[in-house]
C-alpha positions in Angstrom: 6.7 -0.1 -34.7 6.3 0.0 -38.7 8.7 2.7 -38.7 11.1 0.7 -36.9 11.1 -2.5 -38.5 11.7 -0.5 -42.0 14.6 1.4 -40.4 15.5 -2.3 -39.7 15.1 -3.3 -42.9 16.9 -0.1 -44.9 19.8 -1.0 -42.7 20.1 -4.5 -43.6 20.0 -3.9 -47.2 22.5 -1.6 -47.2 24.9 -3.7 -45.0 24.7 -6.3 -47.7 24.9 -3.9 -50.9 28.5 -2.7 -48.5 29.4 -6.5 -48.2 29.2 -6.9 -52.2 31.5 -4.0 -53.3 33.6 -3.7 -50.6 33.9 -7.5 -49.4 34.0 -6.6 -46.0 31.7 -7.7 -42.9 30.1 -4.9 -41.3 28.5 -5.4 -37.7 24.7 -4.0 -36.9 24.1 -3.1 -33.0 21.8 -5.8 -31.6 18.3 -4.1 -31.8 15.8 -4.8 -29.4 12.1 -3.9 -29.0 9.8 -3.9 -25.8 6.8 -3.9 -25.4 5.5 -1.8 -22.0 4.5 -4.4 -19.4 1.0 -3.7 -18.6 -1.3 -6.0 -16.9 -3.2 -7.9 -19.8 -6.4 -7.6 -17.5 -6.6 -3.8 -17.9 -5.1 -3.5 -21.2 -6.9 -1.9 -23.9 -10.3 -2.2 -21.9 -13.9 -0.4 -22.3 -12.4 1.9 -18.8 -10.0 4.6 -19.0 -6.6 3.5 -18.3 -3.1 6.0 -17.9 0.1 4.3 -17.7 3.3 6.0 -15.8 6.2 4.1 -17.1 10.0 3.8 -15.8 11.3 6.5 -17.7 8.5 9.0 -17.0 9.2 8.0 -13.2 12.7 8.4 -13.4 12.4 11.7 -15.7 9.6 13.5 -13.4 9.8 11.8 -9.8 12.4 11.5 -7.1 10.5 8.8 -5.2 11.5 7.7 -2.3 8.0 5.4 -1.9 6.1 3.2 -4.6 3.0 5.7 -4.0 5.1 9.0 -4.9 5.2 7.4 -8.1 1.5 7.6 -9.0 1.5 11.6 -7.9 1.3 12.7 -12.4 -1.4 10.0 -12.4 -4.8 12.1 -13.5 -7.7 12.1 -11.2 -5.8 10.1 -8.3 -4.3 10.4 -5.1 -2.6 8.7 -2.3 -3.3 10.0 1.2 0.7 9.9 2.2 1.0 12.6 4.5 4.8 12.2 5.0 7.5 10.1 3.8 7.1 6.6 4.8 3.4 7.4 5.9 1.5 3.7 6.4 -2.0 4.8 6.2 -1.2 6.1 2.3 -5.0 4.6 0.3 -5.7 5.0 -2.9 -8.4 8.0 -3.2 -10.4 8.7 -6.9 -13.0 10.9 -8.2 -15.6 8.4 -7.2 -14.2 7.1 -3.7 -12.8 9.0 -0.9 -9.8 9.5 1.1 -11.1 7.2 3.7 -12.9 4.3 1.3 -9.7 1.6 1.8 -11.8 -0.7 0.4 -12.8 0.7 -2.9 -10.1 0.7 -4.6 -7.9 -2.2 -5.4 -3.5 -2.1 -5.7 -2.0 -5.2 -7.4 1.7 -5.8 -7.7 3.1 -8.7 -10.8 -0.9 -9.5 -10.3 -0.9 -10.5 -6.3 -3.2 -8.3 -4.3 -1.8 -5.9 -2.1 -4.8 -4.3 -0.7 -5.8 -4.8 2.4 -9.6 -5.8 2.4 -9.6 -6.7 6.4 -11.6 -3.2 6.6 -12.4 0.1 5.3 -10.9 3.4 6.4 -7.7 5.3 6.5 -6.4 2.2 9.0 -6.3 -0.5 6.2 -4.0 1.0 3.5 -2.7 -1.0 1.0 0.8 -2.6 1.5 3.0 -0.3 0.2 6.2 -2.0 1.9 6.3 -4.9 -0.6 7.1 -3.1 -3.7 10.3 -0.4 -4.1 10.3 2.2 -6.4 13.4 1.0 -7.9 12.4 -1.7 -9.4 8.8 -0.7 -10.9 8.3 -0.8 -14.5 5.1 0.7 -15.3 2.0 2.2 -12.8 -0.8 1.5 -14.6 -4.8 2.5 -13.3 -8.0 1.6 -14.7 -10.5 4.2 -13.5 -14.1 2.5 -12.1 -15.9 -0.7 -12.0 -15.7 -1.8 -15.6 -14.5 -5.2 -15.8 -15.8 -8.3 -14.5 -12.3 -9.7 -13.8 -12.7 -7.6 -10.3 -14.7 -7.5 -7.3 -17.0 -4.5 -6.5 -14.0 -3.1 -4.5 -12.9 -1.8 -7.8 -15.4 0.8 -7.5 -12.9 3.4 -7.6 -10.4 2.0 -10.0 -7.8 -0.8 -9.8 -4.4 0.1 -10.1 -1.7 -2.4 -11.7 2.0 -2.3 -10.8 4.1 -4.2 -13.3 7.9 -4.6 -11.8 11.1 -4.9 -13.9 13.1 -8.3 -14.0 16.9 -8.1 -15.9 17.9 -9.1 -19.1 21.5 -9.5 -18.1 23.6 -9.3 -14.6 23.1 -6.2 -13.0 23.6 -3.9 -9.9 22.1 -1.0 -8.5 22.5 1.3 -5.5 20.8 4.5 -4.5 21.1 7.0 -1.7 18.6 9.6 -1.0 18.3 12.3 2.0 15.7 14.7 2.7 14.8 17.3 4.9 11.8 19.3 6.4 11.4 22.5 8.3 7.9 23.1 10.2 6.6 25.6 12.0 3.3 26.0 13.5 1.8 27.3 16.9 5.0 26.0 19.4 6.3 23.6 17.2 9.4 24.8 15.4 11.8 21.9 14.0 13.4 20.6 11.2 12.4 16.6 10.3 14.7 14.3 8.0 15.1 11.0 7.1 16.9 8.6 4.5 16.3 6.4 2.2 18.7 3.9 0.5 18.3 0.9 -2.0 20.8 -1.9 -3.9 19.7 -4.5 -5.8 21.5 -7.5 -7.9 19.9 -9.6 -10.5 20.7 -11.5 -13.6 19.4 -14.1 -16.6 21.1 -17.1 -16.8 20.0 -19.6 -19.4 16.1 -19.7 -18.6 16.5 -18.4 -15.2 15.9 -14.8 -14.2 16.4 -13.8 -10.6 16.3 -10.3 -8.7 17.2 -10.1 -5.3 16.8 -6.0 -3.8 16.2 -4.1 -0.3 15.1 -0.9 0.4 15.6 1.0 3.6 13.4 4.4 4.6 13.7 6.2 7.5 12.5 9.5 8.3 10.3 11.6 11.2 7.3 13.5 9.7 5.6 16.8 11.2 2.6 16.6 13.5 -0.3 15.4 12.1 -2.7 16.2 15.1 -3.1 19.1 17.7 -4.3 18.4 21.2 -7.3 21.2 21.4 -10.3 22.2 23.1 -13.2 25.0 22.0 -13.0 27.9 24.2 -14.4 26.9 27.6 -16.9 28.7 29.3 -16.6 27.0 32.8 -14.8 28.4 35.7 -11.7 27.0 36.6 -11.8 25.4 40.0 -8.0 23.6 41.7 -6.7 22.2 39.0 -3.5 23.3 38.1 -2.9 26.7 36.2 -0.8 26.2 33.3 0.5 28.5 30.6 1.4 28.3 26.9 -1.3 27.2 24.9 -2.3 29.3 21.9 -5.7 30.4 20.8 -6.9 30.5 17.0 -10.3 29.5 14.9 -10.7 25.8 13.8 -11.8 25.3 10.4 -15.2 25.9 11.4 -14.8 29.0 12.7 -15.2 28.0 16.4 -12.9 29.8 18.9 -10.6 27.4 20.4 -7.0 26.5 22.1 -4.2 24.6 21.6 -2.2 22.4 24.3 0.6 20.7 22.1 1.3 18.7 18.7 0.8 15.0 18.6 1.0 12.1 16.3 5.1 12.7 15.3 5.4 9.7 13.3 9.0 8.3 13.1 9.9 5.7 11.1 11.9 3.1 10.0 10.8 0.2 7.1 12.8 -2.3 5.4 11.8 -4.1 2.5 13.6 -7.4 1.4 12.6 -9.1 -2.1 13.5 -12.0 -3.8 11.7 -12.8 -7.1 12.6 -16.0 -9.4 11.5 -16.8 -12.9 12.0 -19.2 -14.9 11.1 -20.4 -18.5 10.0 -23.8 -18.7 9.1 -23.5 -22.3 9.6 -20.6 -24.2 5.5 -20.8 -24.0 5.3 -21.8 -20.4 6.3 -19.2 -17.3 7.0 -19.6 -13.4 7.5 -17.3 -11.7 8.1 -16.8 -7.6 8.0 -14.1 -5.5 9.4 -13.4 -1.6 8.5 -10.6 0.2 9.7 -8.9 3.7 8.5 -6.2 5.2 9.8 -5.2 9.0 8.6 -1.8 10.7 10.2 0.1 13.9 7.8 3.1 14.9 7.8 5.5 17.3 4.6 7.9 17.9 6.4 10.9 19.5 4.2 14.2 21.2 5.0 17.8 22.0 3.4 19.9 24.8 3.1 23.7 24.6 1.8 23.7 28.4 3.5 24.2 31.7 2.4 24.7 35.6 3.5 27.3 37.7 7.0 25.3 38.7 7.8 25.0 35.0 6.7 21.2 34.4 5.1 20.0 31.2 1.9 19.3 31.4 0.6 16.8 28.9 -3.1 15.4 30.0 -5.6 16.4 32.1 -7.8 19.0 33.8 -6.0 22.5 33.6 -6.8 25.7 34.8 -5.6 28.3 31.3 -7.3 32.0 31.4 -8.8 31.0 34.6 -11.2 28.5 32.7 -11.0 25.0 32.7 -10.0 22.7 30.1 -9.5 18.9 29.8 -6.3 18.4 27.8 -5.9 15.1 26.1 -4.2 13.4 23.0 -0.8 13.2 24.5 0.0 9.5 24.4 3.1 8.4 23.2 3.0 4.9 21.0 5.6 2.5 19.8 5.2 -0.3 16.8 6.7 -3.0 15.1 6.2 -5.3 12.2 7.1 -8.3 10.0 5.1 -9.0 7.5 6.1 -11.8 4.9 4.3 -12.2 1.2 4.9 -15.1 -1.1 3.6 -15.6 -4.3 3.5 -18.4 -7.0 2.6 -17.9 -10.9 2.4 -20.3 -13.3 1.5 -19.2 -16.7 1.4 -19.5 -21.1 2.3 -17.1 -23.2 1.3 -18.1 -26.5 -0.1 -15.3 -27.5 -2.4 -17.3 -29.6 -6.1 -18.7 -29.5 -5.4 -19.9 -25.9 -3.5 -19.2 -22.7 -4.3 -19.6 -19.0 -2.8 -18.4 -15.5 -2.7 -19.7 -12.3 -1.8 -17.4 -9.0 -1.6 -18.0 -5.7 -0.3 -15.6 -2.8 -0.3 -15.7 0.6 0.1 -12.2 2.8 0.7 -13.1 6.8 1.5 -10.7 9.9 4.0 -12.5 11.5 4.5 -9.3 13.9 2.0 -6.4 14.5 2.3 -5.3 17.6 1.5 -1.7 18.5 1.8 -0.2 22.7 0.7 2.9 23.2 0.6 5.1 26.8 -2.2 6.0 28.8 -2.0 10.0 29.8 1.8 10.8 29.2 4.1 10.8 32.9 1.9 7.2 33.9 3.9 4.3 32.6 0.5 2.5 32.1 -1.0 2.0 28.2 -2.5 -0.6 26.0 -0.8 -3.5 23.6 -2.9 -4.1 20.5 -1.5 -7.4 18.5 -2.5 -8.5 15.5 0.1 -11.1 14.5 -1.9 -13.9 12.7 -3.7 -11.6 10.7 -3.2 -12.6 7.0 -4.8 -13.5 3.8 -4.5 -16.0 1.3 -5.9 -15.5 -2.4 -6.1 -17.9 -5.5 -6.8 -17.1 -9.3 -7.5 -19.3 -12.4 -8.0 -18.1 -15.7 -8.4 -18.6 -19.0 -8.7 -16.2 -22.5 -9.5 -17.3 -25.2 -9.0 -15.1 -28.3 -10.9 -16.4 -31.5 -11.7 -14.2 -34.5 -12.8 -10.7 -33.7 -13.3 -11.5 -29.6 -11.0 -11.8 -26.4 -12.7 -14.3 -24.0 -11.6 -14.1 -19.9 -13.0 -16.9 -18.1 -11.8 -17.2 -14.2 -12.4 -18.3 -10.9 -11.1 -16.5 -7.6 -11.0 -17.3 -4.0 -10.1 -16.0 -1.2 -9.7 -16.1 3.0 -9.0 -13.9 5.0 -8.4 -14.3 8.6 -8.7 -11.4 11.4 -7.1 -11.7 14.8 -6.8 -8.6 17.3 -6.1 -8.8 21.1 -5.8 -5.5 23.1 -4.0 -5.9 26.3 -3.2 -3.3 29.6 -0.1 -3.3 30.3 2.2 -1.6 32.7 4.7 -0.1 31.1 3.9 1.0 27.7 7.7 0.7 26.8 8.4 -2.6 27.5 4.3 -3.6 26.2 4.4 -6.7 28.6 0.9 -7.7 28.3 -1.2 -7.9 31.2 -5.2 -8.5 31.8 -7.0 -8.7 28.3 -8.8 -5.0 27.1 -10.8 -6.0 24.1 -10.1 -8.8 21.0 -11.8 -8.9 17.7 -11.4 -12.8 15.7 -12.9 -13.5 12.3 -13.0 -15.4 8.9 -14.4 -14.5 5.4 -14.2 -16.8 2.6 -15.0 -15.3 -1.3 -15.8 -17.5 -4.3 -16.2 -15.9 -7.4 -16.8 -17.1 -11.5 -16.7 -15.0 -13.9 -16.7 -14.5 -17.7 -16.1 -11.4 -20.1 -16.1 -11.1 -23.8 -14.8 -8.0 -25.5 -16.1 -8.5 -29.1 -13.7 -5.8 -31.7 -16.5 -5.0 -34.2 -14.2 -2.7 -36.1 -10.6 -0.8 -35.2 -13.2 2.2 -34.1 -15.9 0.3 -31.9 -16.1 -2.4 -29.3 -18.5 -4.0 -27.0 -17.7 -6.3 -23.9 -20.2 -8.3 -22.2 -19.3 -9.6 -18.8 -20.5 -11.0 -15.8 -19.6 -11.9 -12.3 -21.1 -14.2 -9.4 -19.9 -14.2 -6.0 -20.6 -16.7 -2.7 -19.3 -14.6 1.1 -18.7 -16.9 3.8 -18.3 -15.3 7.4 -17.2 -17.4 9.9 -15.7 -17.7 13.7 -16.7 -14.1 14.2 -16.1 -13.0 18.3 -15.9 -9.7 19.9 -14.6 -9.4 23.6 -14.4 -6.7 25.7 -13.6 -5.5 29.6 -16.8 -3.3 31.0 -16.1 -2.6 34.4 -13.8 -5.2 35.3 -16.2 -7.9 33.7 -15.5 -9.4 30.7 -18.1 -9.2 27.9 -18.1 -11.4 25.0 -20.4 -11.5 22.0 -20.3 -14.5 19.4 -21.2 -13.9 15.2 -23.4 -16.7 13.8 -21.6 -17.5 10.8 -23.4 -15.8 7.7 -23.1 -16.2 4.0 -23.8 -14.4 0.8 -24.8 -15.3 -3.2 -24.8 -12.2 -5.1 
């Protein structure tokens, strides 16, 4: 930066030593200096912290998903098996590929994680950020800040996006394509994936307005297999075409056909708004949509005697019986909206604050998958409802020689999941009611942190957090032999 402001600086001079003995005007190129947009939270903290910016994504990465753009990130990974993968969490040298909830994703400073649970089911929500318009990935590695729960026990990650200085437009097309082979599966997979965006700053208002399409079909992620049997066959069928290998530990077994062929297709519509109030004072809104088709697609390797497919259950292979399952087709769909409100100062000075609030909601989530493939009969899971609200205040305070965060958090979340039978798994018309999960949590939190710079080589920050956990309106239901059982949480709650 010193550098540049005495390049500034030489030029200047000279351009008025030209002015003098020529008497002519000479114009300087506007010069203009940015600063990368990191979250102020993770900046410069006691925790390691690597920063990907645009250029370095653009440069390195042909993304067609935000998490492709962490992939140079050190000591990190996202569990994206394909393209457009949902179940993509955030895995770290202290957490696991199935710890959801140990890691935490924040987009512009609204949570995107999904704290409803804890495994590879509850990713964080990818869909609401494109790669297009992100200006910096940054990740703070472990629990070192008081500013965050103690589901930042594997790091929290920051995503900073990119608002325009001047009207703009943007469009992208992307293809790709796949060939896999394995056992009977021999195919080539592709998919798509286009973006366009417009956006401009008029006066003291910035808007962007961008969608992003993905499609694509991904390779198998699951084999229907059974260890090599032992028993007899008796009448079941005889089939043929399975194949015969060791599983990874070491067991002899077969394979009946390829499951889990995810195909795709995820649209993401955003609108975000700021706008300056003061030059000191920020707003800033955000609107997010994220719709999902999905199809669950399988592929048998087995047929009778007439030629059939065979897909599920007892078989007679090698004249041993087996009990083939895993073959159940599923189909999805989503809408999930996200809205966000920031309100914020930007002195820079001995004082600032922030206030955040943000709202995620499933609007759609259904999910109808088939009983054993050939019987139209399956299972509708919905969790429209499903949602969580969160709320931040805080305050820093910078007097000599310290930077002072003082904050309070809260949040509710709100679980709803009915399971119904349903006829045709197609159509998912629900019928009698399978199972349903309900529940509330509330979270209060205070906190306080003080990072006191003793001199430019040594630092120490003091911090410390206090939580109160709510659960409420927790119910389990579900059909045991035609009956239906239902069991009914006594609220609970937490000080820690």
């Amino acid at each position: 930066m010193q550098k540049k402001l005495i390049s500034i600086f030489v030029a200047a001079t000279f351009s008025n030593a030209s002015f003098a003995e020529h008497n002519e005007v000479i114009d300087l190129d506007d010069i203009e200096v940015r600063a990368p947009m990191i979250d102020s939270r993770i900046l410069k903290h006691t925790a390691t912290v690597e920063t990907y910016d645009r250029k370095q994504i653009e440069d390195s990465i042909n993304a067609a998903t935000p998490a492709q753009t962490l992939k140079y990130l050190p000591s990190i990974q996202v569990r994206e098996r394909f393209i457009g993968d949902r179940n993509g969490i955030i895995a770290t040298r202290t957490i696991g590929t199935l710890s959801s909830a140990q890691s935490m994703l924040y987009a512009d400073g609204v949570l995107l994680s999904n704290l409803l649970g804890n495994s590879y089911a509850y990713p964080p929500r990818w869909g609401l950020v494109s790669p297009e318009e992100i200006e910096t990935v940054s990740m703070m590695y472990g629990p070192f800040s008081a500013l965050y729960a103690g589901n930042s026990f594997g790091g929290v990650m920051s995503i900073a996006t990119r608002m325009p200085t001047r009207f703009e437009t943007h469009a992208s097309a992307q293809a790709f394509n796949q060939s896999f082979k394995l056992y009977g599966t021999d195919e080539n997979y592709g998919g798509s994936h286009l973006t366009a965006s417009i956006g401009d700053k008029v006066n003291d208002l910035t808007y962007w307005l961008g969608v992003d399409y993905l499609e694509n079909k991904g390779q198998p992620m699951n084999f229907s297999t059974a260890n090599l049997s032992t028993t007899p066959a008796g009448a079941s069928p005889v089939v043929t075409g399975a194949y015969q290998d060791k599983s990874e530990t070491n067991a002899n077994r077969v394979i009946f056909g390829a499951n889990s062929i995810d195909k795709t297709e995820q649209t993401n519509i955003k609108f975000k708004a700021a706008y300056d109030i003061t030059p000191q004072l920020k707003a800033a809104y955000t609107l997010g949509l994220w719709s999902m088709d999905g199809k669950t697609d399988i592929e048998t390797y087995i047929k009778d005697a007439a030629g059939n497919p065979v897909y599920n259950g007892r078989v007679n292979f090698n004249g041993k019986q087996y009990d083939v399952s895993g073959q159940n087709p599923a189909e999805a769909e989503s809408l999930h909206i996200m809205q966000a409100l920031d309100l914020k100062s930007d002195t820079k000075g001995f004082f600032d604050w922030q206030l955040t609030v943000s709202d995620y909601n499933y609007q759609v989530d259904r999910n109808s998958a088939g009983n054993p493939y050939l019987t139209r009969t399956g299972r509708v899971t919905d969790m429209s409802g499903t949602g969580w609200t969160v709320f931040d205040a805080r305050a820093t305070l910078r007097p000599h020689q310290h930077t002072i965060d003082i904050g309070y958090h809260v949040d509710q979340y709100e679980l709803k999941s009915e399971t119904n039978n349903t006829a045709d798994w197609s159509l998912g018309n629900k019928g009698t009611l399978n199972a349903s999960a309900q529940g509330e949590t509330r979270t209060h939190a205070l906190y306080a942190q003080d990072k006191w710079q003793i001199n430019p080589q040594w630092a120490l920050t003091l911090g410390g957090r206090a939580e109160y956990w709510q659960a409420m309106d927790g119910q389990n239901q579900t059909t045991i032999s035609g009956v239906l059982k239902t069991a009914d949480y006594k609220d609970v709650s937490e000080t820690k």
